[in-house]
N, C-alpha and C positions, 0 to 999 in steps of 0.2 A: 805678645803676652799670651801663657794659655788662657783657658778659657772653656767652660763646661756649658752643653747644651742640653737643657732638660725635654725629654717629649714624653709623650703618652700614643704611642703608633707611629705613624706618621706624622703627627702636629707638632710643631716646637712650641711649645710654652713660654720656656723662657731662656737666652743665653747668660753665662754669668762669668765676666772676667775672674779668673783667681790674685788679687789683688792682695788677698789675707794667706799668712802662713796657713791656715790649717779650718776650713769649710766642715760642719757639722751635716747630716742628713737624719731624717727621722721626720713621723708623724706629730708630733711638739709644735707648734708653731714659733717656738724662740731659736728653734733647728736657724742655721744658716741658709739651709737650702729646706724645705718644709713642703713635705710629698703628703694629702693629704687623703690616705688609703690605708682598709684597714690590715693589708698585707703587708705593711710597713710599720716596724717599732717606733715604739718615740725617739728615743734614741740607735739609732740602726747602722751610721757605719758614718767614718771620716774620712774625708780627702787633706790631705797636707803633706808642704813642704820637706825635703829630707836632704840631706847634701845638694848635688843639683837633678834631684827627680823628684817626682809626684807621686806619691803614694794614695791607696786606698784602703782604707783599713773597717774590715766588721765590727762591730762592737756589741758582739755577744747578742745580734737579733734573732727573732724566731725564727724566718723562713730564709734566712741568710741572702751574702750580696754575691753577685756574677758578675767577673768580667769574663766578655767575650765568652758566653754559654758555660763558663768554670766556676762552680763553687770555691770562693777564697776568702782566707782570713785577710791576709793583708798581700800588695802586691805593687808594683811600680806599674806605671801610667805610664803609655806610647800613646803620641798623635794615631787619632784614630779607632781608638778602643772603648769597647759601649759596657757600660756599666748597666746591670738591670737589677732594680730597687725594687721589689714587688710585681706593680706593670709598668713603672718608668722605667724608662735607659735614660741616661746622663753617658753623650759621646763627649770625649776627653779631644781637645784640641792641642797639640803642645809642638816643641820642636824637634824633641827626639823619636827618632823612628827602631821600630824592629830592627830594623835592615841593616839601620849605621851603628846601634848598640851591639859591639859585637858578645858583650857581656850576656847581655838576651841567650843567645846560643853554643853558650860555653857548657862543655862535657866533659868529663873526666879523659884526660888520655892516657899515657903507658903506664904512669905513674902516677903515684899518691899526689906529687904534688906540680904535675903538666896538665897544662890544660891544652884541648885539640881546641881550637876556633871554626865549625861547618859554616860553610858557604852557605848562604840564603835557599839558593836554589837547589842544592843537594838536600837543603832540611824539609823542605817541601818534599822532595822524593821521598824521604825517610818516615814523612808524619803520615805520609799517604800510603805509604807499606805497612806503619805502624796500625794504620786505621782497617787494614783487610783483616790483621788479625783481634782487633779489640774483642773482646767480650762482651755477651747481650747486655743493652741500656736498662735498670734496674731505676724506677721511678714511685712515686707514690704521692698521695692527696694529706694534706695539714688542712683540716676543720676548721675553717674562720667563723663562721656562723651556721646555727642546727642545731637538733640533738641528734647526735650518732652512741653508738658503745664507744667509742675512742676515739681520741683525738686527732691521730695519724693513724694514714690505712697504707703498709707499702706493697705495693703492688705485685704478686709474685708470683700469682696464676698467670696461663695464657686468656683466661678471658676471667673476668673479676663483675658480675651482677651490681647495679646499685638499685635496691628496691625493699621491699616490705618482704616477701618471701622470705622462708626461712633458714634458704643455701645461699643467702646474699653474702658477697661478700663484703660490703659497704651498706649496712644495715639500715633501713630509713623506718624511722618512730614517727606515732599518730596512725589516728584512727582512717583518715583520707589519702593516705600513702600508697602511692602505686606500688604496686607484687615487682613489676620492675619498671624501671625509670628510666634506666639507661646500659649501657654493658661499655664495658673499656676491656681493648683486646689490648696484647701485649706480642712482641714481634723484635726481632733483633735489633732492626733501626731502632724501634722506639716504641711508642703506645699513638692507639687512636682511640677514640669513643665517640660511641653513635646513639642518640636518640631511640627509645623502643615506643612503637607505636605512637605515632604520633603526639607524645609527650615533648611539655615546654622544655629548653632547656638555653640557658648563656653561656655563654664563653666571651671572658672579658666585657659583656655587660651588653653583647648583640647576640640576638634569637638566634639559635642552629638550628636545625632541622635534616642534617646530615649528616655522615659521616665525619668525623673532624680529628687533625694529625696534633696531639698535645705535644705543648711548647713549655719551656722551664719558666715556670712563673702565671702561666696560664689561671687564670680566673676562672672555676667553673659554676655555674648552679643548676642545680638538679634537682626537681620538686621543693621540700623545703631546705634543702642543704647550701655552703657557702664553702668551696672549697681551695686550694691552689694547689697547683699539679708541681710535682718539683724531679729532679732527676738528680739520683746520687752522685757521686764521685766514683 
């Protein structure tokens, strides 16, 4: 039977047979599965039944659902694929795999209505040639808690200020507000941010004090700020 594994990092929380057509997630406690975090809606995204696969489906949350590091509305479920809910992943356990679904890697071929079937290990080569040429990672912070000017900041300088100063680019309000707080660089991989001056700061809810690589979903705080880090499509 499948079966969903809730963690938070490294720790399992909880495992949960799929026994029911169709698992609810959200902040709500009458949720099916009930993630209690305020980067997660009340209502935020369902797992259910569909012919014979497993779907996941958004349900219109604020900081949306990831499988396997991808922003999706809805998607079928492979043994082995991490769903991440805010800062939980829920790893999907099932029987069907990538590998044997040859559906997973179907591509148009010569024709409107021929499908080519790629080999596994050819699609690896392709995803990985595909990857040399991607385009820089484009990311940005959604305000869960603070006063900023706005709600969402997308990230689109190479180096973006978070401070009282008034070239910030992520603008911090009050009277005891550090001039700057923090700096987040921006870089083709992806984004980092570092601590200025030996200013407090969390990430995911443990002190930094150095440099740090943001991750989708990342929990940051910065002076009086609450924020999470997300990375577009």
């Amino acid at each position: 039977m499948s079966k969903l594994i809730l963690k938070f990092k490294e720790a399992v929380l909880k495992e949960m047979p799929l026994e029911q057509d169709e698992m609810s997630i959200g902040r709500k406690p009458e949720n099916d599965i009930p993630i209690d975090n305020q980067a997660v809606s009340g209502r935020h995204a369902r797992i259910f039944k569909e012919g014979d696969g497993v779907f996941i489906e958004d349900l219109g949350s604020l900081n949306g659902t990831f499988l396997n590091g991808q922003k999706v509305s809805k998607a079928e479920l492979y043994n082995g694929d991490v769903i991440l809910i805010g800062i939980h992943t829920l790893e999907f356990i099932g029987e069907k795999t990538r590998e044997t679904d040859k559906k997973a890697f179907a591509v148009r071929g010569r024709s409107m209505d021929e499908t080519m079937v790629i080999d596994p290990h050819d699609q690896k080569k392709i995803l990985a040639a595909a990857d040399k040429d991607k385009p820089e990672v484009t990311g940005g912070f959604l305000v869960i808690e603070g006063s900023t000017e706005k709600r969402e900041y997308e990230l689109k300088e190479r180096v973006t200020t978070i401070g009282k100063e008034d070239g910030a680019g992520i603008r911090l309000k009050g009277f005891f507000a550090p001039k700057v707080a923090a700096l987040v660089n921006r870089r083709k991989e992806g984004y980092f941010i570092t601590p200025s001056g030996g200013k407090a700061m969390k990430i995911n809810g443990e002190e930094v004090n150095h440099r740090y690589d943001l991750k989708d979903g990342d929990i940051v705080e910065v002076a009086n700020l609450k924020m999470q880090f997300y990375v577009k499509d």
